[in-house]
PDB file of N, CA, C, O and CB in Angstrom:
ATOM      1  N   UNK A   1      32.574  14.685  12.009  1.00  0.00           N
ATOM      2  CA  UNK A   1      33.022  14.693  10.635  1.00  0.00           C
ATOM      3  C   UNK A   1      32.413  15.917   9.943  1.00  0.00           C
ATOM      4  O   UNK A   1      31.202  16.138   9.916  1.00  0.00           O
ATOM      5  CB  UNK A   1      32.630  13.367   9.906  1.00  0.00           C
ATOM      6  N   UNK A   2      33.501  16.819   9.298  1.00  0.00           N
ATOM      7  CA  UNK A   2      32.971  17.699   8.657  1.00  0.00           C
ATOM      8  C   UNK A   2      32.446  17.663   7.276  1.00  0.00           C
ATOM      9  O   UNK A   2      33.405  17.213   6.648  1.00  0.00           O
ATOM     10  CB  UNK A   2      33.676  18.447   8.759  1.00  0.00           C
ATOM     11  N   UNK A   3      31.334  17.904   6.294  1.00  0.00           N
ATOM     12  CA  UNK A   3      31.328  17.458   5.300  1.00  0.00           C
ATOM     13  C   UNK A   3      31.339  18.803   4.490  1.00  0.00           C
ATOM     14  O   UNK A   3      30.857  19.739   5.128  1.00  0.00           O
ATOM     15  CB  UNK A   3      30.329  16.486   5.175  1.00  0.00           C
ATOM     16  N   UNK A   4      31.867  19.166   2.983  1.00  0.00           N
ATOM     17  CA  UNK A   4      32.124  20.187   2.488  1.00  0.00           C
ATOM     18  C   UNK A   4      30.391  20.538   1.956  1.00  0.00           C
ATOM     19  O   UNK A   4      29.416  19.788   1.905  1.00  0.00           O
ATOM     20  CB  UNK A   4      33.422  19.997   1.411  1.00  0.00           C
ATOM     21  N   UNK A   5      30.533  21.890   1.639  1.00  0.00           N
ATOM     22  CA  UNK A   5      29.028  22.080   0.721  1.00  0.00           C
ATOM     23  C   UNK A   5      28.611  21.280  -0.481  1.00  0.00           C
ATOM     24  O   UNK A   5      27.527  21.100  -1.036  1.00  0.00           O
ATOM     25  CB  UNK A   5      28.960  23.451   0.102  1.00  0.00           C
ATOM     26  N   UNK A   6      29.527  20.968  -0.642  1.00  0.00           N
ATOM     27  CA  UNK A   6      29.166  20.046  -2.040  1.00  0.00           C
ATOM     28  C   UNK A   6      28.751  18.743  -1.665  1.00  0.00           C
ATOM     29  O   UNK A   6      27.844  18.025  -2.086  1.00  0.00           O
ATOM     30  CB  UNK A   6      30.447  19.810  -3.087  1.00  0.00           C
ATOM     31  N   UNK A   7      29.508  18.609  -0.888  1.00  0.00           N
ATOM     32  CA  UNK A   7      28.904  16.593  -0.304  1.00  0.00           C
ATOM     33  C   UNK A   7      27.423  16.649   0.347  1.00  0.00           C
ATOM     34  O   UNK A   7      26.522  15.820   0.478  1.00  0.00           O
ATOM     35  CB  UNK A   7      30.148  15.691   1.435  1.00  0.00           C
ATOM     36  N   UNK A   8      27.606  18.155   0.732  1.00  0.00           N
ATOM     37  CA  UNK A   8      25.987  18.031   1.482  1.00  0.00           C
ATOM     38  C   UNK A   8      24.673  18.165   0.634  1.00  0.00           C
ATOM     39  O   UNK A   8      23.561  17.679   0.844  1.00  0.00           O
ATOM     40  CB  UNK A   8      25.776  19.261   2.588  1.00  0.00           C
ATOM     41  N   UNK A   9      25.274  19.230  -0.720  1.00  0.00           N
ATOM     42  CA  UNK A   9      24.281  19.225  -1.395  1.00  0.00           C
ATOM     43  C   UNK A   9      23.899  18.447  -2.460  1.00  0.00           C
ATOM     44  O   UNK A   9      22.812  18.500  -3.035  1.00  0.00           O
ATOM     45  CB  UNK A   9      24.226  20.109  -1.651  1.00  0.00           C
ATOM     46  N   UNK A  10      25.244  17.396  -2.819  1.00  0.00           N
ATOM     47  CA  UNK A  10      24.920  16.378  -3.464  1.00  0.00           C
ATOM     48  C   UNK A  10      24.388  14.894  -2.326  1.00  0.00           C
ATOM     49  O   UNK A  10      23.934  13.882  -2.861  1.00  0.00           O
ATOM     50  CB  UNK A  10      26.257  16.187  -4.411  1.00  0.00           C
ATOM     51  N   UNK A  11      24.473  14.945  -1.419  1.00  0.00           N
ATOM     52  CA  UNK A  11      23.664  13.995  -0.478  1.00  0.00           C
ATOM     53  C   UNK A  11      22.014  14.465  -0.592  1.00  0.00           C
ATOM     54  O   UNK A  11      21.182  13.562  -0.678  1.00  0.00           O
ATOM     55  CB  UNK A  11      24.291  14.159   1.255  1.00  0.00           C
ATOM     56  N   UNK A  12      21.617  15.707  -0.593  1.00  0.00           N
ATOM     57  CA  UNK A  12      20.421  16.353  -0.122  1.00  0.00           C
ATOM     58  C   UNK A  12      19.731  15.419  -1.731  1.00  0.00           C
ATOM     59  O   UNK A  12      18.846  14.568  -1.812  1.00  0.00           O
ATOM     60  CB  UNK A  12      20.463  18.536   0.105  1.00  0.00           C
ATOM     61  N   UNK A  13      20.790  16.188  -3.045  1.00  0.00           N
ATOM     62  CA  UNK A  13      20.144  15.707  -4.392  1.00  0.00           C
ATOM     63  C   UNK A  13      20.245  14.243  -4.480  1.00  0.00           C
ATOM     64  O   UNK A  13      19.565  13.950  -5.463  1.00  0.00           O
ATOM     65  CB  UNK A  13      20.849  16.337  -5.690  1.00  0.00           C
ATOM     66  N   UNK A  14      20.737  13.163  -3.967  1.00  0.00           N
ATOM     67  CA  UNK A  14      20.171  12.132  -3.721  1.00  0.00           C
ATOM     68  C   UNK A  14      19.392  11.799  -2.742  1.00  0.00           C
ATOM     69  O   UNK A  14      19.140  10.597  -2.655  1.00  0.00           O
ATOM     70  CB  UNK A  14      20.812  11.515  -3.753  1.00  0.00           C
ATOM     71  N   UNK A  15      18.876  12.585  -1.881  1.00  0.00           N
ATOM     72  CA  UNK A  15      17.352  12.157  -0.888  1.00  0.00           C
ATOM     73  C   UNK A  15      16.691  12.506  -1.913  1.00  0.00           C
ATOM     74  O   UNK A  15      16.299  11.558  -2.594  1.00  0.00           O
ATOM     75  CB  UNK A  15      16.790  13.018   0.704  1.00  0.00           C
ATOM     76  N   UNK A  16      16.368  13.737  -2.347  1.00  0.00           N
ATOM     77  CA  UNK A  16      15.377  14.116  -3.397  1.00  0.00           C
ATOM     78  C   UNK A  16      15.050  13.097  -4.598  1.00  0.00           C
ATOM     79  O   UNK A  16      13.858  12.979  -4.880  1.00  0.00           O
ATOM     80  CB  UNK A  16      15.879  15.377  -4.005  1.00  0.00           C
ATOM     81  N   UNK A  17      16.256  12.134  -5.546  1.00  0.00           N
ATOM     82  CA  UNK A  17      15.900  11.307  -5.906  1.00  0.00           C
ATOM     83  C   UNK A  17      15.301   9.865  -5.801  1.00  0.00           C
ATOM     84  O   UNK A  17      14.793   9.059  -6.582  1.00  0.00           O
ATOM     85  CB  UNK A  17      16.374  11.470  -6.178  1.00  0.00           C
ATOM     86  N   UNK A  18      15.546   9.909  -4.709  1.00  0.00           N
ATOM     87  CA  UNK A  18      14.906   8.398  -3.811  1.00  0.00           C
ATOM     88  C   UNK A  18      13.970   8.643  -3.438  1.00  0.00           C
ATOM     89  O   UNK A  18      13.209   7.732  -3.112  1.00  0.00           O
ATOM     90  CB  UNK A  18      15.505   7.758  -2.585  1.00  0.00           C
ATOM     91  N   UNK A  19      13.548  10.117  -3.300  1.00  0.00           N
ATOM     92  CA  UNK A  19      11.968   9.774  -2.830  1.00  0.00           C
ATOM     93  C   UNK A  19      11.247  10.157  -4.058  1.00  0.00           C
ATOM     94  O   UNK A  19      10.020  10.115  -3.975  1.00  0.00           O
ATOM     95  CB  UNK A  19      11.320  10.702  -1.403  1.00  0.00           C
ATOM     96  N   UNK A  20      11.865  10.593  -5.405  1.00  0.00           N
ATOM     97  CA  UNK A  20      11.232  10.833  -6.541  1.00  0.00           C
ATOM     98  C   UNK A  20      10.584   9.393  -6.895  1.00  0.00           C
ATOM     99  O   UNK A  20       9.385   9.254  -7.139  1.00  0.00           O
ATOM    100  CB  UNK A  20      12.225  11.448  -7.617  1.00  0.00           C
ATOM    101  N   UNK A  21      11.855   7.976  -6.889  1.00  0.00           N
ATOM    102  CA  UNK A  21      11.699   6.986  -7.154  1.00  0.00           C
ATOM    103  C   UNK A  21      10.268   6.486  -6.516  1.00  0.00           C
ATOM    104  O   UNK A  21       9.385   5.872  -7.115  1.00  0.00           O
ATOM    105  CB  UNK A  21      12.829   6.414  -6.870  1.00  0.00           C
ATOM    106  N   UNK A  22      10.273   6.877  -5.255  1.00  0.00           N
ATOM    107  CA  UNK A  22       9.588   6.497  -4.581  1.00  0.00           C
ATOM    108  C   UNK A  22       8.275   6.630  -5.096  1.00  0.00           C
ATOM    109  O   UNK A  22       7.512   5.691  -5.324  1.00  0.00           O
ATOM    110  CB  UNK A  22       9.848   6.930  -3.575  1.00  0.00           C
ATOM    111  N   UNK A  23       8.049   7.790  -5.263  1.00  0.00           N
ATOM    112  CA  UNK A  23       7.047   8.348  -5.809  1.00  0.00           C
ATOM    113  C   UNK A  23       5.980   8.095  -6.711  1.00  0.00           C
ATOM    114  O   UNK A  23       4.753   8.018  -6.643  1.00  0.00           O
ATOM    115  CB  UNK A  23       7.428   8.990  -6.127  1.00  0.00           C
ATOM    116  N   UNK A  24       7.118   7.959  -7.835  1.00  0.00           N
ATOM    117  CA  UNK A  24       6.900   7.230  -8.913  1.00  0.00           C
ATOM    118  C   UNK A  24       6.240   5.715  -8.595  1.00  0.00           C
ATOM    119  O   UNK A  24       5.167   5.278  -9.011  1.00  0.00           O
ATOM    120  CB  UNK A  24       8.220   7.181  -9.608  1.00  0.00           C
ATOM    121  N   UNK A  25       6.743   5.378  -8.151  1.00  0.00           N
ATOM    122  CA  UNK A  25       6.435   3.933  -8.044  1.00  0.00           C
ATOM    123  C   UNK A  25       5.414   3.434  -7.146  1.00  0.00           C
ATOM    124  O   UNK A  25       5.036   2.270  -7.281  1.00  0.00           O
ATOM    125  CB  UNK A  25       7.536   3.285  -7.699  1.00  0.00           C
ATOM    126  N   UNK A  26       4.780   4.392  -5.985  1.00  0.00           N
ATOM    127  CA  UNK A  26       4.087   4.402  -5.156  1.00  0.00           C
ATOM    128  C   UNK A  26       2.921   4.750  -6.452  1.00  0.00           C
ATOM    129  O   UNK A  26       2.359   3.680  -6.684  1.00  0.00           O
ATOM    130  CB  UNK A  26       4.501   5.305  -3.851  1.00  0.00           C
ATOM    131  N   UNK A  27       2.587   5.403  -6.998  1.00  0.00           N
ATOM    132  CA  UNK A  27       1.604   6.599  -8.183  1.00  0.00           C
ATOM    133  C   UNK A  27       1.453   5.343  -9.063  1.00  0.00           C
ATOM    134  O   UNK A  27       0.320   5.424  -9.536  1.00  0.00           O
ATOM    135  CB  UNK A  27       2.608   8.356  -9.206  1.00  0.00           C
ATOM    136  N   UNK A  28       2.001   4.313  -9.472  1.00  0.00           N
ATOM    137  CA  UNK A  28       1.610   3.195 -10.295  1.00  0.00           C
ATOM    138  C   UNK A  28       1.668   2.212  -9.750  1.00  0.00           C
ATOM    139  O   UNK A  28       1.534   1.262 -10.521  1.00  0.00           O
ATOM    140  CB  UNK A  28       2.183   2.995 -11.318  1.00  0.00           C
ATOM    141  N   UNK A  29       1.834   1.900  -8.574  1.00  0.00           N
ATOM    142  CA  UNK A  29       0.899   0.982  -7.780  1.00  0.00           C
ATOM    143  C   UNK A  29      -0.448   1.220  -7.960  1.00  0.00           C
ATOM    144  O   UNK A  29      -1.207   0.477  -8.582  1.00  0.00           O
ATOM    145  CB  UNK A  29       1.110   1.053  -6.381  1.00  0.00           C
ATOM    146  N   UNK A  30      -0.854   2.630  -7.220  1.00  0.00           N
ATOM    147  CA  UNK A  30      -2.085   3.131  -6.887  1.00  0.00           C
ATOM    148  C   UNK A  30      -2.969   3.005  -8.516  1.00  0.00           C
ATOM    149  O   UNK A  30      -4.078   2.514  -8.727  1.00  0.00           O
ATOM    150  CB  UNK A  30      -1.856   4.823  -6.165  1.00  0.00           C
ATOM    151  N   UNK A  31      -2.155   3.543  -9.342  1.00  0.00           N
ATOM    152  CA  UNK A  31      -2.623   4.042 -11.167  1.00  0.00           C
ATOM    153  C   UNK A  31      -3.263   2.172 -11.373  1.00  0.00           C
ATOM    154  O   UNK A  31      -4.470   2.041 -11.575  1.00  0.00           O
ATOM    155  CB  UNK A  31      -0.494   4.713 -12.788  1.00  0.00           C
ATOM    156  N   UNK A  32      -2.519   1.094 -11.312  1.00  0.00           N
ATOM    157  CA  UNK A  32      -2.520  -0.178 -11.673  1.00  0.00           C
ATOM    158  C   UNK A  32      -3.543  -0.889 -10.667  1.00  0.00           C
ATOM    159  O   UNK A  32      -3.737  -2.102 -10.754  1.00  0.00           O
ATOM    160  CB  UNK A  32      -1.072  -0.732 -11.663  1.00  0.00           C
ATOM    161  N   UNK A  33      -4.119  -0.191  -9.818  1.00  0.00           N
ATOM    162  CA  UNK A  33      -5.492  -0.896  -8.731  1.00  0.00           C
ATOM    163  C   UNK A  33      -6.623  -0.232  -9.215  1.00  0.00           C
ATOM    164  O   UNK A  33      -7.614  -0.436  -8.514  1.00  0.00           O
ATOM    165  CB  UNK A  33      -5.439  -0.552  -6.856  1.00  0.00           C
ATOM    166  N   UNK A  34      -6.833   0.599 -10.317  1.00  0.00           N
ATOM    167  CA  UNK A  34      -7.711   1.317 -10.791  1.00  0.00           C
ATOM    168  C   UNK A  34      -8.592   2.796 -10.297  1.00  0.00           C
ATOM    169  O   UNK A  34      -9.746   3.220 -10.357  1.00  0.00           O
ATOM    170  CB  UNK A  34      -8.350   0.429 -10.939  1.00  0.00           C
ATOM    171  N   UNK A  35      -7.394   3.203  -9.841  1.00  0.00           N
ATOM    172  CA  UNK A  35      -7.930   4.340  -8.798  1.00  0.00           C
ATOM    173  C   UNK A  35      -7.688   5.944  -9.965  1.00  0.00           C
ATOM    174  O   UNK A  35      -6.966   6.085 -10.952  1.00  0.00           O
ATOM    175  CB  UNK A  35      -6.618   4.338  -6.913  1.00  0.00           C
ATOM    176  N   UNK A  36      -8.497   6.764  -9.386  1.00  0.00           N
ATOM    177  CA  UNK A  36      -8.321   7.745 -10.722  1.00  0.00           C
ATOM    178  C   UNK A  36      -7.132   8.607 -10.757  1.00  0.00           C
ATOM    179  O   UNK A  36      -6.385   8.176  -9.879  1.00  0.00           O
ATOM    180  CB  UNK A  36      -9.514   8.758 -10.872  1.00  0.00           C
ATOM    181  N   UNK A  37      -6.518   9.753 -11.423  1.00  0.00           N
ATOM    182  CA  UNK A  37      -5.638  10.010 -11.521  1.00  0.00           C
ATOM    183  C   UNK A  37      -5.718  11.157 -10.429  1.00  0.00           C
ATOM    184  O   UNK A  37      -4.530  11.286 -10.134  1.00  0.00           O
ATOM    185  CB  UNK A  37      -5.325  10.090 -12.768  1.00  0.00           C
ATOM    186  N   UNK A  38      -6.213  11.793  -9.889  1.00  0.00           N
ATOM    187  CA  UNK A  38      -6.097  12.695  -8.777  1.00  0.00           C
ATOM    188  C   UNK A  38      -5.898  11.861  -7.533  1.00  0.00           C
ATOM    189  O   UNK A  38      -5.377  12.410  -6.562  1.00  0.00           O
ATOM    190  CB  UNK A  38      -7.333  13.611  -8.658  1.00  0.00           C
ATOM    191  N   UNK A  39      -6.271  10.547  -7.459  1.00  0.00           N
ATOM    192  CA  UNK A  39      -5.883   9.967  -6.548  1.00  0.00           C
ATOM    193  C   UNK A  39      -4.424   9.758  -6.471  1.00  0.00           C
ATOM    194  O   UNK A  39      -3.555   9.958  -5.623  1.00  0.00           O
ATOM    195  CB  UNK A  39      -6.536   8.993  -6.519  1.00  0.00           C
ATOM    196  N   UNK A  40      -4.477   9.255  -7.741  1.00  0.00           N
ATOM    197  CA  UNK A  40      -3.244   8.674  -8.008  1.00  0.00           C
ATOM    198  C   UNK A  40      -2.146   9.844  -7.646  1.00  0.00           C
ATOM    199  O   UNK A  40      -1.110   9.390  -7.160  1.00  0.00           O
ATOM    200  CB  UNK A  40      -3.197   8.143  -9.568  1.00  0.00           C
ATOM    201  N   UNK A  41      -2.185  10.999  -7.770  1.00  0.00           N
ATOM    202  CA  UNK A  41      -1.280  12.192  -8.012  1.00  0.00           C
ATOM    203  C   UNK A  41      -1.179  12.027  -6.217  1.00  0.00           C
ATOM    204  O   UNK A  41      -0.095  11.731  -5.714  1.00  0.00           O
ATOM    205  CB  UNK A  41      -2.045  13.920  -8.963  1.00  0.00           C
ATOM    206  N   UNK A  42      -2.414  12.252  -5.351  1.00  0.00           N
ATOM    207  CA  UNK A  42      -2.187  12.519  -4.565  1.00  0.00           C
ATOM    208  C   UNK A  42      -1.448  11.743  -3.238  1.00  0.00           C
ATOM    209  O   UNK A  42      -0.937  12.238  -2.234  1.00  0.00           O
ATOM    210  CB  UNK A  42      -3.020  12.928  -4.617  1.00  0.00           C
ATOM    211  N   UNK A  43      -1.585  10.487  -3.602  1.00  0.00           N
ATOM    212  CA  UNK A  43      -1.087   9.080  -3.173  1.00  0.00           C
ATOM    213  C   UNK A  43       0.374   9.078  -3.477  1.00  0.00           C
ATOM    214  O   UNK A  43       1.022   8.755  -2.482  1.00  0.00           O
ATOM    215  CB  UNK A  43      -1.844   7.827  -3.963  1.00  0.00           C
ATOM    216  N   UNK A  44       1.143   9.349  -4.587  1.00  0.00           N
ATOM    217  CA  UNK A  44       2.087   9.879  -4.937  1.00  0.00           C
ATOM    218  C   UNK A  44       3.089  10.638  -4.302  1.00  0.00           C
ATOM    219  O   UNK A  44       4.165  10.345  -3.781  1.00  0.00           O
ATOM    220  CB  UNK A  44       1.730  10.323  -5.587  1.00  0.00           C
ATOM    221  N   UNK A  45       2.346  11.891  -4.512  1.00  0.00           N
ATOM    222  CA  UNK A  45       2.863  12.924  -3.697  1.00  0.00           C
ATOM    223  C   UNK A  45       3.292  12.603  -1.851  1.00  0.00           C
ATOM    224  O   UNK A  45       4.317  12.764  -1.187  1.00  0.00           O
ATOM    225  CB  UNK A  45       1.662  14.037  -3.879  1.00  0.00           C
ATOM    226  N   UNK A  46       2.261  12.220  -1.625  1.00  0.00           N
ATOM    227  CA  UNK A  46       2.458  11.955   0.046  1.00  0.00           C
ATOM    228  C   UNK A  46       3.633  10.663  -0.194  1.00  0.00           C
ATOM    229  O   UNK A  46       4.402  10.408   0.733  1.00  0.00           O
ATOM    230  CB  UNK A  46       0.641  11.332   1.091  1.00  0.00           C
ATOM    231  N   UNK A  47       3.681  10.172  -1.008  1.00  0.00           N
ATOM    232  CA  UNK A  47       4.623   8.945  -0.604  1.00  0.00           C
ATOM    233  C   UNK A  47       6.080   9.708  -0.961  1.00  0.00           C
ATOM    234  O   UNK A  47       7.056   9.400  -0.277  1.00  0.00           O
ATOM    235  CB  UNK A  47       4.295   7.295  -1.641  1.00  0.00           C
ATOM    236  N   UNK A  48       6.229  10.725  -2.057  1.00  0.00           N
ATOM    237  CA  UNK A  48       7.416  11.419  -2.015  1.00  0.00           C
ATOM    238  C   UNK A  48       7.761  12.411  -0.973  1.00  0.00           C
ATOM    239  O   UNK A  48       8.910  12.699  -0.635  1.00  0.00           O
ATOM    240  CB  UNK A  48       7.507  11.988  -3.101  1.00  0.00           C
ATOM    241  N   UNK A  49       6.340  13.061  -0.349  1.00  0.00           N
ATOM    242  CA  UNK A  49       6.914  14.138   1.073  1.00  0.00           C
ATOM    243  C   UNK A  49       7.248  13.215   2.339  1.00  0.00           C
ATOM    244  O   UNK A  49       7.965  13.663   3.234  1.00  0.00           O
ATOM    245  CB  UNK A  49       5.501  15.395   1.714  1.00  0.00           C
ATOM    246  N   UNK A  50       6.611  11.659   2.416  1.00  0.00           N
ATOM    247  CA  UNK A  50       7.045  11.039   3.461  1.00  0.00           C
ATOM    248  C   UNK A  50       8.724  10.507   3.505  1.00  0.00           C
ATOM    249  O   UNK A  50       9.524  10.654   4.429  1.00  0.00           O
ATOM    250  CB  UNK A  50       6.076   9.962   3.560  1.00  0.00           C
ATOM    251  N   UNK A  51       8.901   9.950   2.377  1.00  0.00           N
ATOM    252  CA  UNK A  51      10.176   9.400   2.275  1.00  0.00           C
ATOM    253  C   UNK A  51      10.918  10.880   2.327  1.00  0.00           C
ATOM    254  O   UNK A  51      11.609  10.911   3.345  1.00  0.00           O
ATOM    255  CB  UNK A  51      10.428   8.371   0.852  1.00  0.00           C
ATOM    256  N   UNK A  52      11.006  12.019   1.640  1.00  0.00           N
ATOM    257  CA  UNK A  52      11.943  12.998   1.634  1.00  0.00           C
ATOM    258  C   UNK A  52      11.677  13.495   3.234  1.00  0.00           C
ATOM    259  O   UNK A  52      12.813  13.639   3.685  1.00  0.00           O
ATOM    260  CB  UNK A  52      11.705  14.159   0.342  1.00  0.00           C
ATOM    261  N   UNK A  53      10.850  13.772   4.133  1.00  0.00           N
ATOM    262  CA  UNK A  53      10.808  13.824   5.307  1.00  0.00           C
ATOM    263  C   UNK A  53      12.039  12.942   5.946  1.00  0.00           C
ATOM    264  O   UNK A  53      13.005  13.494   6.472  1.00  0.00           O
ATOM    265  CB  UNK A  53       9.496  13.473   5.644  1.00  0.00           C
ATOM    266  N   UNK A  54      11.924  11.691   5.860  1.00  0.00           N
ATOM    267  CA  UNK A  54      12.549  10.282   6.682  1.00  0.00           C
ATOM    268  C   UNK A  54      14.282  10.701   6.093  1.00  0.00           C
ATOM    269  O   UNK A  54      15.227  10.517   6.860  1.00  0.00           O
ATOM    270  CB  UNK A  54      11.684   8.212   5.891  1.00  0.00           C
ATOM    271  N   UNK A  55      14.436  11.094   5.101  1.00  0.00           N
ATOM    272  CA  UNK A  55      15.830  11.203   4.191  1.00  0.00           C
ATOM    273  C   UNK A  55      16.036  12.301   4.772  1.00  0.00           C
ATOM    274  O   UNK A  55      17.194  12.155   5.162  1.00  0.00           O
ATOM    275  CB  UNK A  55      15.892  11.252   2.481  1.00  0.00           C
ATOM    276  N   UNK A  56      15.630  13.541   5.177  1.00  0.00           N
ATOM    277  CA  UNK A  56      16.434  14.669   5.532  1.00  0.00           C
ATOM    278  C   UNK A  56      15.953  14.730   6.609  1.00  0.00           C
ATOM    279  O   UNK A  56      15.953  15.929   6.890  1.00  0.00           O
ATOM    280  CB  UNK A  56      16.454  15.881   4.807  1.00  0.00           C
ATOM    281  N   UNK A  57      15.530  14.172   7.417  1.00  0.00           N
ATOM    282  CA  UNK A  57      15.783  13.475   9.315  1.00  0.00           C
ATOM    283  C   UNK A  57      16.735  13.030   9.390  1.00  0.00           C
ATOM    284  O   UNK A  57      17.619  13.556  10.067  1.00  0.00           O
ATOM    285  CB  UNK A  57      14.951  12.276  10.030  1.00  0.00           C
ATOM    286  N   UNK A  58      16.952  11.672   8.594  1.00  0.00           N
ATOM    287  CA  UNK A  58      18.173  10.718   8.814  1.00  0.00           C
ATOM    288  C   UNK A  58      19.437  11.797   8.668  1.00  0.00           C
ATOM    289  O   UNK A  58      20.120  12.099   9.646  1.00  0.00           O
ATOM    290  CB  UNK A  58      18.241   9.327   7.547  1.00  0.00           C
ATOM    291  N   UNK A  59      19.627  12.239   7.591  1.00  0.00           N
ATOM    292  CA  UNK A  59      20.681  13.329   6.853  1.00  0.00           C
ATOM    293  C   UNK A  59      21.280  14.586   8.064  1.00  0.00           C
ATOM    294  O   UNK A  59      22.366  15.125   8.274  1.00  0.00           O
ATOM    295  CB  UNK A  59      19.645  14.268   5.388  1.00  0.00           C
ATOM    296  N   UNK A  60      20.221  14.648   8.530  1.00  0.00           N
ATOM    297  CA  UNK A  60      20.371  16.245   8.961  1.00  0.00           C
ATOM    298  C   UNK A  60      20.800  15.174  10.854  1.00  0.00           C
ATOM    299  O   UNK A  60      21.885  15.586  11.264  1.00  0.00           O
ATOM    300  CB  UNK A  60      18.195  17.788   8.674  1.00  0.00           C
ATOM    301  N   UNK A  61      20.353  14.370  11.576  1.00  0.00           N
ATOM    302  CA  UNK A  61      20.632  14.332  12.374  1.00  0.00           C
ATOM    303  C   UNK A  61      21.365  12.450  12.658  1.00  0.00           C
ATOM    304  O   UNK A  61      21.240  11.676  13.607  1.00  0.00           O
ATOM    305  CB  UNK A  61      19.525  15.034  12.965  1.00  0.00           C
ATOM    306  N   UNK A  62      22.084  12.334  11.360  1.00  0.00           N
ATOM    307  CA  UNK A  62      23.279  11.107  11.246  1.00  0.00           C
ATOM    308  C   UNK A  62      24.075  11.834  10.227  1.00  0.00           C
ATOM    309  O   UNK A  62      25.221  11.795  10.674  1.00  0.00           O
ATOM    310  CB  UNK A  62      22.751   9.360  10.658  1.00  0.00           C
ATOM    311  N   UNK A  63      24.087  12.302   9.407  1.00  0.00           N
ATOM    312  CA  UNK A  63      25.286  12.584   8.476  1.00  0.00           C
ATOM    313  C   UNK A  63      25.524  14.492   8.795  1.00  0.00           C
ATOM    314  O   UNK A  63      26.552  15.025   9.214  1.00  0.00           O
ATOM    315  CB  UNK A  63      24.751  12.064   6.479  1.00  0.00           C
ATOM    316  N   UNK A  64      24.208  15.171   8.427  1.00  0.00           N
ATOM    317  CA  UNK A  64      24.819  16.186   8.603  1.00  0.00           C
ATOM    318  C   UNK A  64      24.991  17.523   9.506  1.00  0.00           C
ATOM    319  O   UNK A  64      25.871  18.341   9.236  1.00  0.00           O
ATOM    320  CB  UNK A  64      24.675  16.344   7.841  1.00  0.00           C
TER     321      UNK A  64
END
C-alpha cells in the first residue's frame, strides 16, 4: 500500500502527539508522588522518547 506524503506526515504528527500525551501524563504521575521537578522533567521526557521510539518502529515497519 502506497501512502501519499501527506498521510505519512500526518500519521508521523499523530505519533508525536501520543507520545506528547504520554508524556504529560507520565510527568504528573511522577510531579503527584512528590518527586522534584527535574525529576519530574526527566521522567517525562524518557516516557515521550520511549513511546515516540515504539510509534515510529510500528509506523515505519507496519504502515510505512
Amino acid at each position: 500500500m502506497k501512502l501519499s506524503l501527506g498521510i505519512k506526515a500526518l500519521l508521523i504528527v499523530v505519533c508525536v502527539l501520543i507520545s506528547l500525551v504520554v508524556g504529560l501524563v507520565a510527568s504528573w504521575i511522577k510531579h503527584s508522588s512528590g518527586a522534584s521537578l527535574s525529576d519530574t522533567v526527566a521522567f517525562g521526557g524518557g516516557a515521550f522518547t520511549a513511546c515516540m521510539v515504539i510509534g515510529l518502529a510500528v509506523l515505519t515497519f507496519g504502515v510505512l
